[in-house]
N, CA, C and O atoms as a printed pandas DataFrame, in Angstrom:
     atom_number atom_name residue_name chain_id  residue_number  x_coord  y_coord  z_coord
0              1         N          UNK        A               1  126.072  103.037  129.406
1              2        CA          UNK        A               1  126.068  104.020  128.335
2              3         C          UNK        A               1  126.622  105.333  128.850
3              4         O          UNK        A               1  126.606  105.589  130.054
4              5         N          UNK        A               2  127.055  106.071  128.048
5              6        CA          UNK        A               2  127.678  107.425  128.699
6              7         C          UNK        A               2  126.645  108.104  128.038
7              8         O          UNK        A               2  125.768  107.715  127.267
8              9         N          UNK        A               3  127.090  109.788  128.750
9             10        CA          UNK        A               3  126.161  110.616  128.954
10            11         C          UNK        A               3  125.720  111.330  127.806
11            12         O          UNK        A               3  124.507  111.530  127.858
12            13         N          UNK        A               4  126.260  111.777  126.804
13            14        CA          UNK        A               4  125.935  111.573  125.207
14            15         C          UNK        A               4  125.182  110.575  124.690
15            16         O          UNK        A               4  124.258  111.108  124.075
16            17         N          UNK        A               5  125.107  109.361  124.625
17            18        CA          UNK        A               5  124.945  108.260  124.417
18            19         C          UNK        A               5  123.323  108.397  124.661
19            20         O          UNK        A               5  122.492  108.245  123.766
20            21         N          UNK        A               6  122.967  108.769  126.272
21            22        CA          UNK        A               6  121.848  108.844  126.702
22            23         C          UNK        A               6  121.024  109.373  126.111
23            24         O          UNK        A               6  119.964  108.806  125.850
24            25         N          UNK        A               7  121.367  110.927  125.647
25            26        CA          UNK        A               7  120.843  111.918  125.278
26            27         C          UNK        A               7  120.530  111.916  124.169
27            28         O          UNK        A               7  119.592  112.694  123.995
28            29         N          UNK        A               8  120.923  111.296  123.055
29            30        CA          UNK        A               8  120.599  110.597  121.939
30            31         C          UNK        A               8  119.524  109.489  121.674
31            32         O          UNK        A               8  118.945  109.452  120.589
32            33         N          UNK        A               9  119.241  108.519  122.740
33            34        CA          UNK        A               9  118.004  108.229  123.010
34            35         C          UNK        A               9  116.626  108.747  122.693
35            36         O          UNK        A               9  116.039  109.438  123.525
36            37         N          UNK        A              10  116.181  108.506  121.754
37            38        CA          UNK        A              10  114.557  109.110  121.564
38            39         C          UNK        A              10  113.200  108.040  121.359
39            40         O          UNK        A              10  113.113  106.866  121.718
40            41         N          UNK        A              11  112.363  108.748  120.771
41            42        CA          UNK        A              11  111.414  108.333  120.454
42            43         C          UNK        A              11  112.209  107.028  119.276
43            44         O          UNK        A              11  113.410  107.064  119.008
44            45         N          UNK        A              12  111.064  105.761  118.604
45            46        CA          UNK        A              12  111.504  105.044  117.568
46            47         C          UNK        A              12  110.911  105.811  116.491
47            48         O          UNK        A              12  111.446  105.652  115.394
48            49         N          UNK        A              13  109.679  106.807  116.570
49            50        CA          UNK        A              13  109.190  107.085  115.351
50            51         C          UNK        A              13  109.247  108.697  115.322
51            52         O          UNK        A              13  108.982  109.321  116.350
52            53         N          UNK        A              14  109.545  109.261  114.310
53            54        CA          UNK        A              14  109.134  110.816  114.000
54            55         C          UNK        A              14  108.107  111.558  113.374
55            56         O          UNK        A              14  107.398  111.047  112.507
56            57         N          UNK        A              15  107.986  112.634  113.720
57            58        CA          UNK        A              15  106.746  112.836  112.885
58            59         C          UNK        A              15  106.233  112.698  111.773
59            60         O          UNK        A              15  105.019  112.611  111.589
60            61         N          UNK        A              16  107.215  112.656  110.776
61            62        CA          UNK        A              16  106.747  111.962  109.424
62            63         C          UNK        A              16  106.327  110.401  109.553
63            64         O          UNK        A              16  105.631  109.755  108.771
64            65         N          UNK        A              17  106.843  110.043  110.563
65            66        CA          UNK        A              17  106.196  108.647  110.246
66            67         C          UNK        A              17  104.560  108.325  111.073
67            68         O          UNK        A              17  103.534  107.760  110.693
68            69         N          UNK        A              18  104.848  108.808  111.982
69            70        CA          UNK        A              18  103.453  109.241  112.366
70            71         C          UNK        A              18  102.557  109.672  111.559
71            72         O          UNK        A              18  101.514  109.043  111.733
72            73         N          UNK        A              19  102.465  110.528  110.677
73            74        CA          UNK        A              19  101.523  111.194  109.719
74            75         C          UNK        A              19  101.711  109.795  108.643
75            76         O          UNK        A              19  100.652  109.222  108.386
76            77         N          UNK        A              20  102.675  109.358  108.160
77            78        CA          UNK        A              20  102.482  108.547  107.392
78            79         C          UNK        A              20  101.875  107.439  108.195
79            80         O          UNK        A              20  101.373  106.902  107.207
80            81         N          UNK        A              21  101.540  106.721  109.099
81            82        CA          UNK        A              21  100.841  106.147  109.506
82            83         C          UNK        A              21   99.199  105.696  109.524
83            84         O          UNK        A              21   98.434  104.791  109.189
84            85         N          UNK        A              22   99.278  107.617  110.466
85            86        CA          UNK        A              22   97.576  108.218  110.133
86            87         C          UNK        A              22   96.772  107.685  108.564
87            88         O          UNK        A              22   95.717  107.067  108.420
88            89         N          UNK        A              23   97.964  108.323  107.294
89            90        CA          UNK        A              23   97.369  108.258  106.291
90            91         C          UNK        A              23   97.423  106.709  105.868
91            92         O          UNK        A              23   96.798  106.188  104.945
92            93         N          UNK        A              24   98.178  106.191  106.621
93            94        CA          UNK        A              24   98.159  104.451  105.764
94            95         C          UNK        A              24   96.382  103.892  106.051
95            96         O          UNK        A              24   95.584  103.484  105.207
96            97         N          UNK        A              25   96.168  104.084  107.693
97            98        CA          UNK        A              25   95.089  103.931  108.633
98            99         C          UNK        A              25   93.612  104.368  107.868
99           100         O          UNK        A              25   92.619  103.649  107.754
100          101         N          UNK        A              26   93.768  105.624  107.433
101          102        CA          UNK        A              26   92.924  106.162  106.600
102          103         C          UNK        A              26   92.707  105.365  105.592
103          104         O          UNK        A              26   91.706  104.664  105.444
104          105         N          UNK        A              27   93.827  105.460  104.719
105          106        CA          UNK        A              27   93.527  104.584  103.263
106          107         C          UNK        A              27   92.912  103.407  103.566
107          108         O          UNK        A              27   91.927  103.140  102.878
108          109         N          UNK        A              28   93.294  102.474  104.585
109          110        CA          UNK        A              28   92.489  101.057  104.600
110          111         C          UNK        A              28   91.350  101.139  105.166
111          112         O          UNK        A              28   90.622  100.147  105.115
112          113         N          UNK        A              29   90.899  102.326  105.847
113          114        CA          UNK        A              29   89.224  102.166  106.359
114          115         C          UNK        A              29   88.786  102.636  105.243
115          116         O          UNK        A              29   87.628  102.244  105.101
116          117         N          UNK        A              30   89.223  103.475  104.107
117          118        CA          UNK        A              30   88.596  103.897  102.923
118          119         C          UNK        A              30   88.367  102.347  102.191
119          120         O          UNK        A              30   87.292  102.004  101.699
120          121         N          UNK        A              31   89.074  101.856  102.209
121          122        CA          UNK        A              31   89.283  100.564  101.310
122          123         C          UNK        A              31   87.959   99.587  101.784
123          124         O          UNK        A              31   87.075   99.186  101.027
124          125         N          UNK        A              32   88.067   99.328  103.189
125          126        CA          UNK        A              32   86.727   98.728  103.679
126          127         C          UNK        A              32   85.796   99.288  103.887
127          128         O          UNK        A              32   84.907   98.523  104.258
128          129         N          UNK        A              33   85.375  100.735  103.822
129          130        CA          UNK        A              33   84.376  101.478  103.609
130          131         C          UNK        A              33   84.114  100.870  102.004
131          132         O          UNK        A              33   83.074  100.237  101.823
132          133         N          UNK        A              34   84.959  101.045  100.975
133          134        CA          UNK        A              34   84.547  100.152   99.548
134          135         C          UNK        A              34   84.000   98.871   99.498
135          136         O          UNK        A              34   83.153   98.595   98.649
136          137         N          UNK        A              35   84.392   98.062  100.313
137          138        CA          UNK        A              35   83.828   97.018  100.334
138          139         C          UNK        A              35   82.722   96.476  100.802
139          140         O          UNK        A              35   82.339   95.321  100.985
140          141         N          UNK        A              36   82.172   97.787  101.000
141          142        CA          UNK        A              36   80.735   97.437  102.683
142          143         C          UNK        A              36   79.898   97.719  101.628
143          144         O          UNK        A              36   80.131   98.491  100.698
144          145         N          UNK        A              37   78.527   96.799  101.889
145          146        CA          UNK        A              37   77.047   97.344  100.690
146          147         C          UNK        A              37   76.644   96.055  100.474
147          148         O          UNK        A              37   76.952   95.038  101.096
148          149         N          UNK        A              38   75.997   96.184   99.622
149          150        CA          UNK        A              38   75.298   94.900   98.356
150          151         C          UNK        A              38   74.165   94.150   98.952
151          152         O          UNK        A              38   73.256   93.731   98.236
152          153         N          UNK        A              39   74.177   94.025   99.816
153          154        CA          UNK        A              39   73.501   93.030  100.472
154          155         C          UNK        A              39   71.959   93.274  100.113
155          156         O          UNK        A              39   71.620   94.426   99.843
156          157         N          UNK        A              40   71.002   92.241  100.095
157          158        CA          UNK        A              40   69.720   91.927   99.796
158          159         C          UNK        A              40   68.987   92.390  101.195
159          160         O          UNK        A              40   69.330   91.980  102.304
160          161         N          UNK        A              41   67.909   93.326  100.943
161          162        CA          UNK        A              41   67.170   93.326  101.885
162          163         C          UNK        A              41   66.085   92.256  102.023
163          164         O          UNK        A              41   65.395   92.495  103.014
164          165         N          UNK        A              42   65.708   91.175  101.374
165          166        CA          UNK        A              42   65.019   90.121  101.400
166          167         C          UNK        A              42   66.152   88.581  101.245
167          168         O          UNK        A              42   66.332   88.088  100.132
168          169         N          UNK        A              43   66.652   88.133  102.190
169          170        CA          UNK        A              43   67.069   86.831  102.168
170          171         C          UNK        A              43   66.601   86.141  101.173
171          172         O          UNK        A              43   67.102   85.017  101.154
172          173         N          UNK        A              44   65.749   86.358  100.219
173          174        CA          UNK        A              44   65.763   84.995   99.635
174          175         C          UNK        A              44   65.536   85.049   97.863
175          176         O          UNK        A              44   65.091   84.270   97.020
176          177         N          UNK        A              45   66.233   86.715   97.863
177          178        CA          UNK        A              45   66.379   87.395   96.658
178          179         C          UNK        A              45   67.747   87.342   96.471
179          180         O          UNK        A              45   68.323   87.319   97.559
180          181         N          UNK        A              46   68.562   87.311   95.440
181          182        CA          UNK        A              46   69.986   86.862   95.740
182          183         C          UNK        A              46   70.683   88.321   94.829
183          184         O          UNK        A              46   70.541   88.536   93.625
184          185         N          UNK        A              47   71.268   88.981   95.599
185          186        CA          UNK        A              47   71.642   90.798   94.342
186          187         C          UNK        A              47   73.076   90.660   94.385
187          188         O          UNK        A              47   73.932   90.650   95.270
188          189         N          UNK        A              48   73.042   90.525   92.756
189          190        CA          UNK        A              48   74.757   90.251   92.458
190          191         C          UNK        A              48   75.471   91.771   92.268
191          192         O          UNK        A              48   76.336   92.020   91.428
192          193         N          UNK        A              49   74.869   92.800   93.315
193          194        CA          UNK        A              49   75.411   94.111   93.573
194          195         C          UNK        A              49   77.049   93.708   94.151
195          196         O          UNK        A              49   78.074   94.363   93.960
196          197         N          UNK        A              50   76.900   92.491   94.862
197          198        CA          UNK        A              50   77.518   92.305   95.853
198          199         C          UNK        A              50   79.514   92.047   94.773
199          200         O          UNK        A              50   80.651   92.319   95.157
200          201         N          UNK        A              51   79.168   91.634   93.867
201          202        CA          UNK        A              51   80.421   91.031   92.623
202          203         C          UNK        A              51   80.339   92.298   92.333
203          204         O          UNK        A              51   80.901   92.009   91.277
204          205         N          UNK        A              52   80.104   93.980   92.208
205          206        CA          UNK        A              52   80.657   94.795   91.266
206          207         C          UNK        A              52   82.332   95.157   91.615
207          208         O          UNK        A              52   82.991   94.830   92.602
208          209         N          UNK        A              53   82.668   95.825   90.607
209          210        CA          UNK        A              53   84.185   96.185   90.325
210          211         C          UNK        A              53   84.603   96.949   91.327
211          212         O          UNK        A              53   85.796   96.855   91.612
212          213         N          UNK        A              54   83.741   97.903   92.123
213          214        CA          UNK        A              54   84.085   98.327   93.410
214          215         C          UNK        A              54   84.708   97.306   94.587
215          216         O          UNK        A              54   85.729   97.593   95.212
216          217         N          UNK        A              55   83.957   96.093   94.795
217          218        CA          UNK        A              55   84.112   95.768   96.724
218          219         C          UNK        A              55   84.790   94.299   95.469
219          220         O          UNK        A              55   85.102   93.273   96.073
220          221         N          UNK        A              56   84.901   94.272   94.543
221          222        CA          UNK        A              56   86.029   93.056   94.371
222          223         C          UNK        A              56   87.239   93.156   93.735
223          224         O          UNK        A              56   88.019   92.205   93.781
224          225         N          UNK        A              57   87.525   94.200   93.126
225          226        CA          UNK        A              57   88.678   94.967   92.660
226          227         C          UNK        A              57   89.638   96.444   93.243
227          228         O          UNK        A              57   90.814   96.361   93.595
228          229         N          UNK        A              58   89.045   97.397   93.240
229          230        CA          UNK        A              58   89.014   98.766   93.999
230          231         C          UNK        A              58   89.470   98.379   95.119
231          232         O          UNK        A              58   90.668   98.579   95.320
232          233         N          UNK        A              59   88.800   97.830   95.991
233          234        CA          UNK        A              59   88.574   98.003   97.287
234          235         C          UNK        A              59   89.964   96.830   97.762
235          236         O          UNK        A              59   90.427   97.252   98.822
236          237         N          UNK        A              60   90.244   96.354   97.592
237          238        CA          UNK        A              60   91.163   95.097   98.066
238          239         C          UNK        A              60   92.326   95.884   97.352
239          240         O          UNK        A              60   93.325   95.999   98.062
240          241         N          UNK        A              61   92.406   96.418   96.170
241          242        CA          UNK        A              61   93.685   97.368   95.496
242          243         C          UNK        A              61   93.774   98.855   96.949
243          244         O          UNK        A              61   94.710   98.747   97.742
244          245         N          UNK        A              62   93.331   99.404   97.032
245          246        CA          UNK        A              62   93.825  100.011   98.298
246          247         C          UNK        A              62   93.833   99.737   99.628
247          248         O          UNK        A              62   94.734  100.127  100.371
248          249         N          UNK        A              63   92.847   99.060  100.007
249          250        CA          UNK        A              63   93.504   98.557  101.300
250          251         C          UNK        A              63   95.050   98.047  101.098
251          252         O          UNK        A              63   96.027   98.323  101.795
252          253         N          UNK        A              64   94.980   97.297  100.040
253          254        CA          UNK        A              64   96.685   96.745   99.869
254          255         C          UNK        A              64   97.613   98.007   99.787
255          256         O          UNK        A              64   98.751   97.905  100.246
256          257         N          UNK        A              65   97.195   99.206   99.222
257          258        CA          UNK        A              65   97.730  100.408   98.919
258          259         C          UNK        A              65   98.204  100.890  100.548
259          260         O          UNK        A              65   99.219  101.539  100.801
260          261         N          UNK        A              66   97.477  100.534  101.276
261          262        CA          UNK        A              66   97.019  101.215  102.614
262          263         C          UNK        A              66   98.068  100.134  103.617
263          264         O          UNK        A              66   98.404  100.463  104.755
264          265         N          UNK        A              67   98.343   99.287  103.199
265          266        CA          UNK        A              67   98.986   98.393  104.279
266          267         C          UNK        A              67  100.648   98.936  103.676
267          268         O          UNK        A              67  101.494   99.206  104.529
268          269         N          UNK        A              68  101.084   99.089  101.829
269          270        CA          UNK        A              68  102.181   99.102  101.788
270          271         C          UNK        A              68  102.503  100.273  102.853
271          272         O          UNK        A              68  103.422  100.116  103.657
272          273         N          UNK        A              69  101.735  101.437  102.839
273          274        CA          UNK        A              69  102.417  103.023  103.315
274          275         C          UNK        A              69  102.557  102.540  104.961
275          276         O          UNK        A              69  103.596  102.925  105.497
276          277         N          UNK        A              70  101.875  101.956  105.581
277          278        CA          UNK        A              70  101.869  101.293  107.061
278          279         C          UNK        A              70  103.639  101.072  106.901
279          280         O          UNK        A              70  104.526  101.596  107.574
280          281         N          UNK        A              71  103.754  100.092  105.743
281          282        CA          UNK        A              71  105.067   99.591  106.029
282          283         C          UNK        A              71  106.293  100.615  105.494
283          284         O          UNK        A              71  107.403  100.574  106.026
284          285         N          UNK        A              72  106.095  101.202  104.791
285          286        CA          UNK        A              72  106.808  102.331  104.890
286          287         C          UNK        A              72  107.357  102.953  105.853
287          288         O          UNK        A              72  108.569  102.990  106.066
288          289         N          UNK        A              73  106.349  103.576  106.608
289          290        CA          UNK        A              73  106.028  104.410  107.707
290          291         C          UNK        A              73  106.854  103.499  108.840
291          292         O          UNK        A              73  107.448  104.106  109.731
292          293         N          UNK        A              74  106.882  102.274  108.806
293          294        CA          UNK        A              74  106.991  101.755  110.117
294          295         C          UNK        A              74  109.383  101.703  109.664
295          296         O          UNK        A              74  110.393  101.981  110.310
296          297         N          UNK        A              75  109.121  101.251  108.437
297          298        CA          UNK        A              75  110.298  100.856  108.285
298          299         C          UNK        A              75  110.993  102.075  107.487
299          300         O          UNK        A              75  112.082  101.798  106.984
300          301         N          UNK        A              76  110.566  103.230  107.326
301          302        CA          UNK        A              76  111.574  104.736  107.643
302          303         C          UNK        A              76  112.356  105.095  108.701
303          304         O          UNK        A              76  111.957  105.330  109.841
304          305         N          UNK        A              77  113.492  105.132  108.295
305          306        CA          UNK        A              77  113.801  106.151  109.269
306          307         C          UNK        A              77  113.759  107.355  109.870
307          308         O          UNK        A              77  113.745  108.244  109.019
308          309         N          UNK        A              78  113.729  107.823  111.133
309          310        CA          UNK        A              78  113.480  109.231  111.290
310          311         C          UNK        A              78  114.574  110.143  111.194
311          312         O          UNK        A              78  115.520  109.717  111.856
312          313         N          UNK        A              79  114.807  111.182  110.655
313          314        CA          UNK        A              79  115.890  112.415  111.004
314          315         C          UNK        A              79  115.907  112.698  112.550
315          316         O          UNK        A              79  114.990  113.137  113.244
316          317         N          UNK        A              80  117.370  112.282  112.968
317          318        CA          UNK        A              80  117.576  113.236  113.772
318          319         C          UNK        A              80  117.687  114.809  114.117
319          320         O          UNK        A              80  117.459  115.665  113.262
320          321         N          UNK        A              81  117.871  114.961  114.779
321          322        CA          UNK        A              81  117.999  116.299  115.149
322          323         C          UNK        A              81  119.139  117.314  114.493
323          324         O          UNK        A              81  119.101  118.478  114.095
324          325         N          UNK        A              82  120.008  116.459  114.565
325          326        CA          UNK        A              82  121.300  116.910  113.953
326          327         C          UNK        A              82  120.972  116.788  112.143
327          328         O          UNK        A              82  121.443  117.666  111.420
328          329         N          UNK        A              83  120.206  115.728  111.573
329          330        CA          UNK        A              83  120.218  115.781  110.247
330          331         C          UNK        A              83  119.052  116.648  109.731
331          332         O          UNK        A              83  118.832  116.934  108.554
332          333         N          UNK        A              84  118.328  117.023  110.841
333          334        CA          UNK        A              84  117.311  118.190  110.177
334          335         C          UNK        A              84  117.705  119.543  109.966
335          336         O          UNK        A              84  117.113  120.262  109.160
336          337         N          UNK        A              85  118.561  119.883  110.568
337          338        CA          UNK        A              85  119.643  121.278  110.923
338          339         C          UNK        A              85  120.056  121.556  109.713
339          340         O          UNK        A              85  119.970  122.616  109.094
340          341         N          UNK        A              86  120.735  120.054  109.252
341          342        CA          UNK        A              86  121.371  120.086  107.468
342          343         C          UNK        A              86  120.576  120.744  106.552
343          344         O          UNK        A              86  120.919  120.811  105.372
């Protein structure tokens, strides 16, 4: 490679994708934070807390929310140096 060539060499990700990352990361522990609960404190009581519209609808809709921005993030490109100047 020549010496230009080199110097052009960077990181694969930029800071926007980094932050978009963070927030993908976020959204899906929010998502399984939705899904956590219900459960019976007596085994042999059966609490259909566990089926509400939260941890079987909600909660699986953003984690999925949370994986697209992952892929975003991963499959953006970053601005160079030269195209941030623009």
């Amino acid at each position: 490679m020549k010496e230009a060539e080199k110097s052009q060499v960077g990181f694969a990700f930029g800071p926007q994708n980094y932050r978009l990352l963070i927030i993908g990361l976020i959204v899906i522990v929010i998502g399984f934070l939705l899904m956590s609960g219900g459960k019976s404190d007596d085994p042999n009581v059966f609490n259909p807390e566990i089926f509400s519209w939260r941890r079987i609808t909600l909660a699986p809709i953003v984690v999925l929310i949370g994986f697209v921005i992952e892929g975003v993030a991963i499959m953006k490109k970053p601005k160079t140096s030269k195209e941030a100047e623009k």
